[in-house]
N, C-alpha and C positions, 0 to 999 in steps of 0.2 A: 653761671656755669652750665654748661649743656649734657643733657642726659645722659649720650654718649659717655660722655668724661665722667659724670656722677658714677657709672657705671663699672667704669676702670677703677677708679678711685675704689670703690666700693670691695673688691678681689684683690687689688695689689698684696694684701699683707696675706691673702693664702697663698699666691705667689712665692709672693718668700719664702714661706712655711714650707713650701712642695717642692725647692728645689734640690732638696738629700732626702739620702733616708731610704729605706728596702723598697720603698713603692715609688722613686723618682720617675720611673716611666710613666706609671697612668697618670701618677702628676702634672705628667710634662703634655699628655692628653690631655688632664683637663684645662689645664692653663688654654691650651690650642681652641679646645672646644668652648670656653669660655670668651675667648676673642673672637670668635667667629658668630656668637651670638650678641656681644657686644657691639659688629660689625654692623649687624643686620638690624640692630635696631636704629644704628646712628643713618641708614640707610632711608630717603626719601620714599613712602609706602607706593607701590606701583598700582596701576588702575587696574581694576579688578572686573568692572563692566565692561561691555563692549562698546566701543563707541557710537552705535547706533538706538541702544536703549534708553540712553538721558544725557539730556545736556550736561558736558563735564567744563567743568573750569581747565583753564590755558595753563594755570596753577598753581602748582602746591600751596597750599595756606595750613601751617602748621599749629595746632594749639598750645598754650604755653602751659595747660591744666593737663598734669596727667603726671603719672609714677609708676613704680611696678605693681603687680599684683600681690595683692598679702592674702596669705594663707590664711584660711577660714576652717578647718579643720585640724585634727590631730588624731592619724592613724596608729596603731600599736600593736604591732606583731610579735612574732617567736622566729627567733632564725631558723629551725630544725636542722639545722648542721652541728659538728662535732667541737666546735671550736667558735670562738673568738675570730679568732685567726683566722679560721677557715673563708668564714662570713667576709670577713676585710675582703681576702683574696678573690672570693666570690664577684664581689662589686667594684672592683678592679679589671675585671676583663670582659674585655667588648664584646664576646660574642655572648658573656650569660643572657646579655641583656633586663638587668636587674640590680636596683637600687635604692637606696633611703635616704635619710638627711645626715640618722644619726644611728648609730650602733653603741648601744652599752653591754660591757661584760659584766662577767657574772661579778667582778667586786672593782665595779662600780664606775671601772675606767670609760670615758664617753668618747666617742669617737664622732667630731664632726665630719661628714664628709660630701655634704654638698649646701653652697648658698640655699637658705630659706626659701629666696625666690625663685629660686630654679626651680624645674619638673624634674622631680626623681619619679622613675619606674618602678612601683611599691607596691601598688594596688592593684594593677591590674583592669582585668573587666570587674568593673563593681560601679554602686549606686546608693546612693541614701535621700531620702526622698524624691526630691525633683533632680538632684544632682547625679548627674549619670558619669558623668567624667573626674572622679574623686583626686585621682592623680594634680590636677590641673589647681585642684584650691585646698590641697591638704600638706601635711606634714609627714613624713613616714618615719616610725624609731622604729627599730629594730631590738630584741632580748635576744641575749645569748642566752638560751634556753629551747631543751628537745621537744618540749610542750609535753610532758612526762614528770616536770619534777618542781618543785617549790622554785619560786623566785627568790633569792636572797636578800637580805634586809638593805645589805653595800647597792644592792641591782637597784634595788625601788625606792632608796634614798637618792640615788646618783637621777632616778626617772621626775622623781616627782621636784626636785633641784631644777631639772631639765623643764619641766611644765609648768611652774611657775614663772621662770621666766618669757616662755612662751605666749601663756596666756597673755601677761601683762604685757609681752610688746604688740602682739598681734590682735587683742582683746578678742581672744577667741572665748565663742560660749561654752560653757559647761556640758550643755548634750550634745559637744561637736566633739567629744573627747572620748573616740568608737576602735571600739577591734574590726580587725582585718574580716573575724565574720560576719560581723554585722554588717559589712557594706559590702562581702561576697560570700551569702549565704548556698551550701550547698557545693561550694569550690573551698573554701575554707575553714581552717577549724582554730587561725589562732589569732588571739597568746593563749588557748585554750581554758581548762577548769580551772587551773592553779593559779590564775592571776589574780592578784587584790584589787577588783573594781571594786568592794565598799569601802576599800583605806584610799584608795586614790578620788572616789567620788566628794567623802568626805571633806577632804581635800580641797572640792569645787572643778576636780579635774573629773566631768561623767555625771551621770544621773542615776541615784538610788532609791528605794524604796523605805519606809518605816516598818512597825507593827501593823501587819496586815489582818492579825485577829479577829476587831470588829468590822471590818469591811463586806456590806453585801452587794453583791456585784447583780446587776441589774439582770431580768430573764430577757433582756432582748441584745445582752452584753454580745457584739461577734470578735470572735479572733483574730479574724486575717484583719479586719478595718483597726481593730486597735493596734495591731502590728503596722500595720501602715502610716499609723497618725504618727506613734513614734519615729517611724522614716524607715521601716525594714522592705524591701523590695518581697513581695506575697507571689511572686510568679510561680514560685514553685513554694506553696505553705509550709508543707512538712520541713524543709530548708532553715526555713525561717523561725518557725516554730523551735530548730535545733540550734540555730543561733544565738538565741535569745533564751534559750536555757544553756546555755554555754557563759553568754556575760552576764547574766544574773540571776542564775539560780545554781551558777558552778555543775553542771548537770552533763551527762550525756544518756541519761534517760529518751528513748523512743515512743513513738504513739501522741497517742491523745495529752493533751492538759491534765494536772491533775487538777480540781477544787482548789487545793492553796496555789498552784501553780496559777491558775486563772484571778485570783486574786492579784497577785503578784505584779501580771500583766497590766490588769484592771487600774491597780493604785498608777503604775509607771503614765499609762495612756493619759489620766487625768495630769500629770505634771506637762503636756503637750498640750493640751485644750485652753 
């Protein structure tokens, strides 16, 4: 069977799913917009050099090795909207320009709303490590939540449901399992202090720390290098530094490190090395 077709095959049954119902219009976009990229892939790839720079074959020779791309991360936001609903309708119209895979409410209802393989518009400009373009090999969920208030136990039973199967289709890693600020520090603040990265870490969904009590951290320990090794973009430190007290120290404390705070860091950096 050919790709193309794997491809169709693959969406029919959100087809179905999208033809009633209060949102049959954007439905009825994405079905459009989904055949038009369906299109382009069943489409013979055009020559990209010019024809005087290298010898190009008469042509096409197609490879029979090749699939979609699978997502290698898993982003996790805060809607800061008033609603549920709001959020839906948000990512229903084309000019917000903005969207994610999946939106869960506050008890617990999940809302698919785009193929895993597809680029949802989530992230934005952001970066984690060498990976500059996060949108392209990530996941994006969405929390109904102001980033002001506890996550409900329904929210983060329905999330961590959601991530387990994740992980295990996509074998994504445990430190690819990142907030919104940690790969745009300095633009971003969520899912903010109130989320459970050490229930979800535990988990295997994130990277925590232990008892940092005995820990002495070296006099030649630097910050910005050990924020980096983890994968935080250092271009702007203070940023980063409020990032990273944001997912793992539940913090919105300013300034300097504190001692335990630098500890903290210390132990996280050694789980990268």
């Amino acid at each position: 069977m050919k790709f193309g077709s794997l491809f169709l095959i693959s969406i029919i049954f959100l087809f179905n799913q999208c033809s009633r119902g209060p949102y049959a219009a954007s439905n009825k976009k994405y079905k459009q917009q989904a055949k038009k990229l369906a299109k382009e892939i069943r489409m013979i790839p055009a020559d990209v050099l010019p024809p005087d720079s290298v010898i190009i074959s008469q042509s096409f020779v197609g490879t029979t090795n090749f699939g979609l791309r699978r997502p290698n991360f898993v982003i996790i936001h805060h809607t800061a909207q008033e609603s549920c609903e709001k959020t839906i309708s948000t990512f229903t119209q084309e000019q917000k320009q903005v969207s994610a895979h999946y939106v869960i409410c506050k008890d617990g209802t999940l809302h698919h709303m785009l193929n895993n393989y597809l680029r949802a518009w989530h992230a934005g400009a952001s970066s984690w490590g060498n990976v500059t373009d996060v949108n392209s090999s990530s996941i994006g969920i969405e929390l109904d939540n102001n980033g002001k208030e506890i996550f409900p136990d329904s929210q983060v039973k329905a999330l961590l449901a959601l991530l387990n199967s994740l992980k295990k289709s996509y074998g994504i890693p445990a430190a690819n399992f990142l907030a919104h600020v940690d790969v745009a520090p300095g633009r971003k603040v969520d899912p903010g202090k109130y989320f459970p990265w050490q229930q979800l870490a535990e988990h295997g969904y994130g990277i925590w720390y232990g008892d940092t009590t005995g820990i002495i951290v070296p006099s030649s320990f630097n910050t910005a290098q050990a924020l980096r090794i983890i994968g935080y973009n250092i271009s702007n430190i203070n940023s980063s530094i409020q990032a990273f007290r944001l997912h793992y120290l539940q913090s919105e404390n300013t300034g300097e490190l504190s001692v335990a705070e630098i500890k903290v860091l210390y132990a996280l950096m050694l789980k990268f090395l």
